[in-house]
C-alpha positions in Angstrom: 116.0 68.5 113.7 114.5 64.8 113.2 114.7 64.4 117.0 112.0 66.8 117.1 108.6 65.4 117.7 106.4 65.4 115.0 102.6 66.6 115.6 99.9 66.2 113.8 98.9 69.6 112.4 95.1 68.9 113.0 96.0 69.2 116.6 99.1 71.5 116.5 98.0 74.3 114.7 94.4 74.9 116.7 96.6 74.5 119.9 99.5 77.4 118.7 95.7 79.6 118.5 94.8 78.0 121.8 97.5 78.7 123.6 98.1 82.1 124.2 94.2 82.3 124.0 93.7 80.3 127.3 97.3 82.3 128.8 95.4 85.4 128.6 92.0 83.9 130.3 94.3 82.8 133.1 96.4 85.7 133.8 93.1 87.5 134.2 91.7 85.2 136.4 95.0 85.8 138.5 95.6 89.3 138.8 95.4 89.7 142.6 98.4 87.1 142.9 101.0 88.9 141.2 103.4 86.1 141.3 101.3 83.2 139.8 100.1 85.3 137.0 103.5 86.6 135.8 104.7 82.9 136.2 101.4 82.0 133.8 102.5 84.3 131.3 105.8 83.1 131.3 104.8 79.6 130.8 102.3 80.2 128.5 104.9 81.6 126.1 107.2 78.8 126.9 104.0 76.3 125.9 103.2 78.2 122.8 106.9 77.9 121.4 106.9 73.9 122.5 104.2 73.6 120.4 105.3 75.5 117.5 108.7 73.7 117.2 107.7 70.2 116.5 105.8 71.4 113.3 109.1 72.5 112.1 111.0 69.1 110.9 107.3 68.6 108.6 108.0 71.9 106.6 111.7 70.9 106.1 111.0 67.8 104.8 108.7 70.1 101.9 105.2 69.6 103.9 102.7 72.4 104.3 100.7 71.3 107.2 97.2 72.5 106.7 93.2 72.4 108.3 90.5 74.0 106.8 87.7 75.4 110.1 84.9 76.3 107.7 83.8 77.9 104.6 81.6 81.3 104.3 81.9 81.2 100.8 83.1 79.6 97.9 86.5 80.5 97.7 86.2 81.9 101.0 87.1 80.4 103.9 88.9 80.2 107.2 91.8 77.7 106.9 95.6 77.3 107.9 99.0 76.3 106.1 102.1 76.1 107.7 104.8 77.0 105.4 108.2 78.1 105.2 107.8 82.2 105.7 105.0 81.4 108.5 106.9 78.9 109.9 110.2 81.1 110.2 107.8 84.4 112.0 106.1 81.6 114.3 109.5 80.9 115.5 110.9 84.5 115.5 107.8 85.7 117.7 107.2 82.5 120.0 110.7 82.5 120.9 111.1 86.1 121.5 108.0 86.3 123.2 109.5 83.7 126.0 112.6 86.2 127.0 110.2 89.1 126.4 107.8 87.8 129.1 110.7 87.7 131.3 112.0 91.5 130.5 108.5 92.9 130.8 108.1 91.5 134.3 111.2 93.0 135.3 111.0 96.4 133.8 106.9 96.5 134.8 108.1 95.7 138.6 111.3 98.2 138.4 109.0 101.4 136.9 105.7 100.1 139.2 103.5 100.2 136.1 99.9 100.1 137.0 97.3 97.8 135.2 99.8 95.0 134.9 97.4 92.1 134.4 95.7 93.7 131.4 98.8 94.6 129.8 100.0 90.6 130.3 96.5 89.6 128.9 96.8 91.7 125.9 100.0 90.4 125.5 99.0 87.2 125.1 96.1 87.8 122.9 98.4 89.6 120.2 100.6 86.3 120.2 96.9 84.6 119.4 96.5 87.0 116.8 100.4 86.5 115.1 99.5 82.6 115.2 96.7 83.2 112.9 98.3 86.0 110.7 101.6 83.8 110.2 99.5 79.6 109.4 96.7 81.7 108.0 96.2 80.1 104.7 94.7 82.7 102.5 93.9 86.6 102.5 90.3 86.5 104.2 91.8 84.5 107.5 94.9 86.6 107.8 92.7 90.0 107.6 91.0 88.6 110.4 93.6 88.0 112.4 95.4 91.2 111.1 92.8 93.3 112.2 92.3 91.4 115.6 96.2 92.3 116.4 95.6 95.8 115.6 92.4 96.2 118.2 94.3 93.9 120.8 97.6 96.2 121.1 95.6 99.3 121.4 95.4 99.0 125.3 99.1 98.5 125.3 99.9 101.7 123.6 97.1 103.5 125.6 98.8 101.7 128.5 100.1 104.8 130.8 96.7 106.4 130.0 97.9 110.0 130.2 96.9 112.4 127.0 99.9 111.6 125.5 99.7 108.0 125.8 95.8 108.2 124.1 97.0 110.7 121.7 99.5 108.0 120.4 96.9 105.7 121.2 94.3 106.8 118.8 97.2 107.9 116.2 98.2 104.4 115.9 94.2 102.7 115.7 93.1 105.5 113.0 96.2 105.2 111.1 96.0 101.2 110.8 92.6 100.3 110.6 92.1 103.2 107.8 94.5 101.6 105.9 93.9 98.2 106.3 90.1 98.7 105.9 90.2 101.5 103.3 92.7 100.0 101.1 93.7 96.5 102.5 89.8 95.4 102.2 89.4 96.4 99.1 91.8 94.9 97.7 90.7 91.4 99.1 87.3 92.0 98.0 88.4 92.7 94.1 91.0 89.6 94.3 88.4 87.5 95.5 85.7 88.9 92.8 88.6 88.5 89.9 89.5 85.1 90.7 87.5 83.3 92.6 90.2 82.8 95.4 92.1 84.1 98.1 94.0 81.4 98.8 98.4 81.6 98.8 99.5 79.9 96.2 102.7 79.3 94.5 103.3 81.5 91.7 100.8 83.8 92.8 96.6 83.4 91.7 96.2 86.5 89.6 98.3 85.8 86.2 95.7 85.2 83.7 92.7 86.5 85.6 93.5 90.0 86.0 95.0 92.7 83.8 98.2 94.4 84.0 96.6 97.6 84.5 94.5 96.4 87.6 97.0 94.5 89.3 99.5 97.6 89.2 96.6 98.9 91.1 95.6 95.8 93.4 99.7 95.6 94.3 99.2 99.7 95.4 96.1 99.1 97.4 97.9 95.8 99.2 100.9 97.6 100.3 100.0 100.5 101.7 96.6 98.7 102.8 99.6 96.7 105.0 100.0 99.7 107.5 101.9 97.5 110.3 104.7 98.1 107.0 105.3 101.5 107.5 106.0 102.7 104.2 106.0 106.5 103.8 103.9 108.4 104.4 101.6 106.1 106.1 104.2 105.2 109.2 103.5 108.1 111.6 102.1 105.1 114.1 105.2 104.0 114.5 106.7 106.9 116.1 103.6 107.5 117.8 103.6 104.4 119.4 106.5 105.2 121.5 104.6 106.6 124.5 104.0 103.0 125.4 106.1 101.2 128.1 109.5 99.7 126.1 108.3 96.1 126.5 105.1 97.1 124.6 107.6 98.8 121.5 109.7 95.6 121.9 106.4 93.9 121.0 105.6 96.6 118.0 109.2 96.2 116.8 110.2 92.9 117.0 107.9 90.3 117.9 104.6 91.1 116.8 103.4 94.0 114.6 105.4 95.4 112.5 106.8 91.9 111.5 102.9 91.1 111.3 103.4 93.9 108.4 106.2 93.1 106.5 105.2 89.2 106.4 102.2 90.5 105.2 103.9 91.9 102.1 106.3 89.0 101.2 103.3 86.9 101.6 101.2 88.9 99.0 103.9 89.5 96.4 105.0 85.9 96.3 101.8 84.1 96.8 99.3 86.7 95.5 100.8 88.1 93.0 104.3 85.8 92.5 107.6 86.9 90.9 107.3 86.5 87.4 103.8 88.5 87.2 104.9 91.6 90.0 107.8 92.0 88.1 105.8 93.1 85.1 103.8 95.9 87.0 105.0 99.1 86.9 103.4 100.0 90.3 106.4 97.7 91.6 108.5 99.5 90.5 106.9 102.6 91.9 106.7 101.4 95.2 110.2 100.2 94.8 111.2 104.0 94.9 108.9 104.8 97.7 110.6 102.0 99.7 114.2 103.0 98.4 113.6 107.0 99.7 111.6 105.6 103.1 114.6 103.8 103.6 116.7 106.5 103.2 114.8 109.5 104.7 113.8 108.0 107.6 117.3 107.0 108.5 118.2 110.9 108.1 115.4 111.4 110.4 116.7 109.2 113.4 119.9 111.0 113.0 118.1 113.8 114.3 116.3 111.9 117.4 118.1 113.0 120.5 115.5 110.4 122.1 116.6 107.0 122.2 113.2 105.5 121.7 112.3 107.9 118.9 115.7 107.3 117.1 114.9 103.5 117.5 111.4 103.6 116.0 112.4 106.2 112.9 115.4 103.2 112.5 112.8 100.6 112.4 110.8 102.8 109.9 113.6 102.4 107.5 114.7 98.8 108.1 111.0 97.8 107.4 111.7 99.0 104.0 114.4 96.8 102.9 111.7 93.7 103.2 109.3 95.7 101.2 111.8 97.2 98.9 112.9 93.7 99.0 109.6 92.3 98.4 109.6 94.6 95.2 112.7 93.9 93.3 110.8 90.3 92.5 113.8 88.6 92.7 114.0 85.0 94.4 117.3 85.9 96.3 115.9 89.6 97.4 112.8 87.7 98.7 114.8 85.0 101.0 116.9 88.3 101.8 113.6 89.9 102.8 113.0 86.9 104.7 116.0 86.8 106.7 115.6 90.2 107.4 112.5 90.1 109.7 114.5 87.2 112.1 117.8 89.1 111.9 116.5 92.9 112.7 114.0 91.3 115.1 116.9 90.0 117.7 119.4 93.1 116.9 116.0 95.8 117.5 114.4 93.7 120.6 117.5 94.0 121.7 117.9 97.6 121.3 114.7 98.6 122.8 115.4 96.0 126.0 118.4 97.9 126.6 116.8 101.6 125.8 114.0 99.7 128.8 116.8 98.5 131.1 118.9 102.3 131.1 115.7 103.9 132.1 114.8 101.5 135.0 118.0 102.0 136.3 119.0 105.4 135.5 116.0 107.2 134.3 117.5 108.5 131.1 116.0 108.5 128.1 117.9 111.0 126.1 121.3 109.9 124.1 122.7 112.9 125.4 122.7 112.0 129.1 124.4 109.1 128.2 128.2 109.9 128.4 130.0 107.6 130.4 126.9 105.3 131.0 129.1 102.3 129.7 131.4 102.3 132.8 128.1 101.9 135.0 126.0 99.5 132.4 128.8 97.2 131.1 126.4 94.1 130.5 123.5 96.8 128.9 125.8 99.0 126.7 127.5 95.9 125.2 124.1 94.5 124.5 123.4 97.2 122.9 126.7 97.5 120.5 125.7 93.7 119.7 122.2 94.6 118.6 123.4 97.6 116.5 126.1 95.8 114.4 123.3 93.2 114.0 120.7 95.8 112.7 123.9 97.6 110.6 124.7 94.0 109.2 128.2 93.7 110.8 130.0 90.7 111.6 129.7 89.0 113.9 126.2 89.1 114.2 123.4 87.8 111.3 122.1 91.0 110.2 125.2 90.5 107.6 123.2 87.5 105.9 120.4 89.1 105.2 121.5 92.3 104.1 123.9 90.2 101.8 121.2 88.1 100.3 119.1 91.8 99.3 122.3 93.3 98.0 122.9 90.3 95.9 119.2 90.1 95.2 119.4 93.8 93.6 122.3 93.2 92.0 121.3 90.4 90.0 118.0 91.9 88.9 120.7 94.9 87.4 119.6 97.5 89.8 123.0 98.7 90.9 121.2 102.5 92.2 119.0 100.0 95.2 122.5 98.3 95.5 123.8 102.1 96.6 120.4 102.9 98.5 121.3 99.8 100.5 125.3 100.5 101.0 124.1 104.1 102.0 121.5 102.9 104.3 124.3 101.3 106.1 126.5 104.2 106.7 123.8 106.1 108.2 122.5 102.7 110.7 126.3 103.4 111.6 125.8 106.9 112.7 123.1 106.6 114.3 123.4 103.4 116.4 126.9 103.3 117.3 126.7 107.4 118.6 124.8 105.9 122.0 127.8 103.1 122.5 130.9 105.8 121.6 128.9 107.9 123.9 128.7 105.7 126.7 131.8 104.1 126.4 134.1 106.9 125.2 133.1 109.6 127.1 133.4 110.9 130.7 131.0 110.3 132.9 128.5 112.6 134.9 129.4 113.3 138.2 125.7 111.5 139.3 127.5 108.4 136.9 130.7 107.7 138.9 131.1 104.1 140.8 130.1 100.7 140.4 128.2 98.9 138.0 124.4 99.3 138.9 122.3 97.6 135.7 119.2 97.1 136.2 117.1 94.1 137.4 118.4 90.7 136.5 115.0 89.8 134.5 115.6 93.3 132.8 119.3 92.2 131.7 119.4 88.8 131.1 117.1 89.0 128.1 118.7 91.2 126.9 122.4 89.3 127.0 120.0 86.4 125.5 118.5 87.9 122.7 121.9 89.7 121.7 123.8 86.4 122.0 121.1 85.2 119.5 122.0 87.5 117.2 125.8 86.5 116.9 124.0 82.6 117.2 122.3 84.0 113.7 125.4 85.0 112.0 126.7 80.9 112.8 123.6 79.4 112.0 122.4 81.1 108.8 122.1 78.4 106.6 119.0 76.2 108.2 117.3 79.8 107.9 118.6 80.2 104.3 117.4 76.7 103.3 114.0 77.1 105.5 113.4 80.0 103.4 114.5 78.6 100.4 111.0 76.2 100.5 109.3 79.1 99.3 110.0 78.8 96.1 111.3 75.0 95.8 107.7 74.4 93.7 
């Protein structure tokens, strides 16, 4: 990690905003030349993550990289930190936005999607928008940016621009920007009345300043102000959004929005609100519960999905609430769990949703009951896809298993053995409803229309896919630098 060149953050974290900033200027600037613009948005991803990486080795070492832009008030301002839970998402969505890139210029090219420059461009303005939500160094700058993600993925749900595709469309903008600016906003605005400051600090800002009573209420009004979470009930979006093409719900799943959400969340209990003060609300505890029964319901939901999208998107539903029911225990351990869980479910789901992408670019099917026999015809695609479920499951070999571990022992050292059974019966249903596609397609005879040779789809659809699934068994190897980059958050 030394070898790594260091950058000075004055220069390195305006340039991760600039980035993807200037991408998406140039990609529209090249939209009659099909070729150059999709090799500019593939290079500006792999320029974004170059200059991500060398900030890493500084927040090893215990440095939080930080500029301050300006100042609208006192106390309010637009600055950035880099540290350890910002740097881990930076990584998470530079790196899969560089194979996603790839995958959505295959499947755009295999379905013939229309308006394929401003889907690239928006693409590259919601990586703008993660930059900003993941170095943002207090509430007011990551609202910003929060907000500026929502308003710059609404084209890419709206994409196909049929009624269903707007229906979903304007499902998803209502449902976020009423909760962020009915509840979200207020919240900001009473924090930054009770104490002066919105800034993330360790240990949190609102012991001493606020009441128990009020921030029971604050910690209500942040968490389901953080829509891109998808507790219950406020997560029809998420389902919603599945009209979009599958490299846009690879970019709601797994790189961009719904991580956006449940960052938001571990940032605001740990640095808002910190352990030792959340753990004495009782709204935590309330919200606990909602988490523990989102978890579970949603789960029995996708066992219902006969759609493969759908059944992904009620799946991610419920593995978003293991951060925040994570995020709620107010446990050290459950927090680094919480922690490890957005990189580990972000490979094992993008890969999921690249291989739900790749089987309908090839075959058309989009239903889990057309998919008997599929395995014999998709070898490379199926196996991804067993990979990217027994990462989201937690099963060796892949890393979902450290993550899951670290919430498990999280729970059970704070004494609640009944989240400790939420969380082992969670995992029996993620088995029987992601492993039915793979005994389906692998165990079963084929349709007639299925017989023959292997015929994946394209080669940019599938080798993304391969990558990001490999990444997950990398994970399960190469959990410890994550453990101990995680581990920063609370080493003050």
């Amino acid at each position: 990690m030394s070898a790594l060149p260091l950058m000075d953050p004055a220069v390195a974290i305006p340039l991760a905003l600039a980035v993807p900033v200037l991408g998406a200027v140039l990609i529209a600037l090249t939209g009659r030349r099909p070729a150059l613009r999709d090799g500019l948005m593939v290079a500006t991803a792999v320029a974004l993550f170059a200059t991500v990486l060398p900030i890493l080795p500084a927040v090893l070492a215990g440095e939080r990289p930080a500029i301050t832009l300006f100042e609208l008030l006192p106390g309010l301002h637009m600055a950035f930190e880099v540290e350890p839970l910002g740097m881990t998402f930076a990584l998470v969505a530079t790196s899969l936005w560089v194979v996603t890139s790839l995958y959505a210029i295959g499947y755009l090219r295999g379905t013939g999607e229309r308006k394929q420059t401003r889907f690239h461009a928006c693409f590259a303005v919601s990586l703008f928008s993660v930059m900003g939500i993941a170095f943002a160094e207090n509430m007011f700058t990551l609202f910003i940016f929060y907000e500026v993600l929502t308003l710059s993925t609404y084209p890419l749900v709206a994409h196909k621009g049929n009624r269903e595709a707007q229906k979903g469309a304007r499902t998803y903008l209502g449902l976020l920007l009423g909760t962020s600016i009915g509840f979200q906003l207020v919240a900001i605005v009473a924090t930054w009345w009770l104490t002066g400051s919105l800034s993330f600090t360790d240990g949190g800002i609102l012991a001493g300043h606020v009441s128990h009573a009020m921030g029971a209420l604050l910690l209500l009004l942040y968490i389901y102000g953080i829509g891109k979470a998808a507790l219950m009930p406020f997560h029809r979006w998420l389902p919603a959004a599945m009209v979009a093409p599958t490299p846009v719900s690879a970019l709601l799943h797994a790189v961009a929005v719904v991580k956006a959400g449940v960052f938001t969340v571990l940032k605001v209990s740990t640095y808002i609100f910190g352990q030792e003060y959340l753990g004495e609300l009782w709204s935590a505890d309330l919200l606990l519960t909602i988490a523990a029964f989102s978890l579970l319901s949603a789960s029995l939901v996708a066992l219902q999905q006969d759609n493969l999208k759908a059944r992904l998107a009620y799946s991610t539903v419920s593995q978003l609430s293991y951060i925040t029911l994570g995020a709620m225990l107010a446990h050290e351990l459950a927090a680094i769990g919480g922690g490890m869980h957005i990189v580990m479910h972000a490979f094992g789901k993008i890969t999921l949703f690249f291989c739900a992408g790749a089987i309908y670019v090839a075959s058309k099917k989009t239903h889990i009951s057309q998919l008997d026999g599929l395995g014999r015809r998709m070898p490379f695609t199926m196996g991804a896809f067993l990979l990217g479920a027994l990462c989201v499951i937690g099963a060796p070999p892949m890393g979902g298993l450290w993550s899951k571990w670290h919430l498990v022992l999280g729970a059970a050292d704070s004494g609640r053995l009944l989240v400790v059974l939420v969380f082992m019966l969670s995992t029996l249903l993620n088995i029987a409803y992601l492993l039915m596609p793979v005994v389906r397609a692998f165990l079963m005879p084929p349709a007639e229309a299925d017989r023959g040779g292997i015929r994946e789809a394209p080669l940019l659809c599938v080798v993304p896919l391969c990558l990001t699934a490999l990444g997950g068994m990398a994970l399960f190897l190469a959990a410890d630098p994550l453990r101990s980059l995680l581990g920063g958050l609370f080493a003050n």
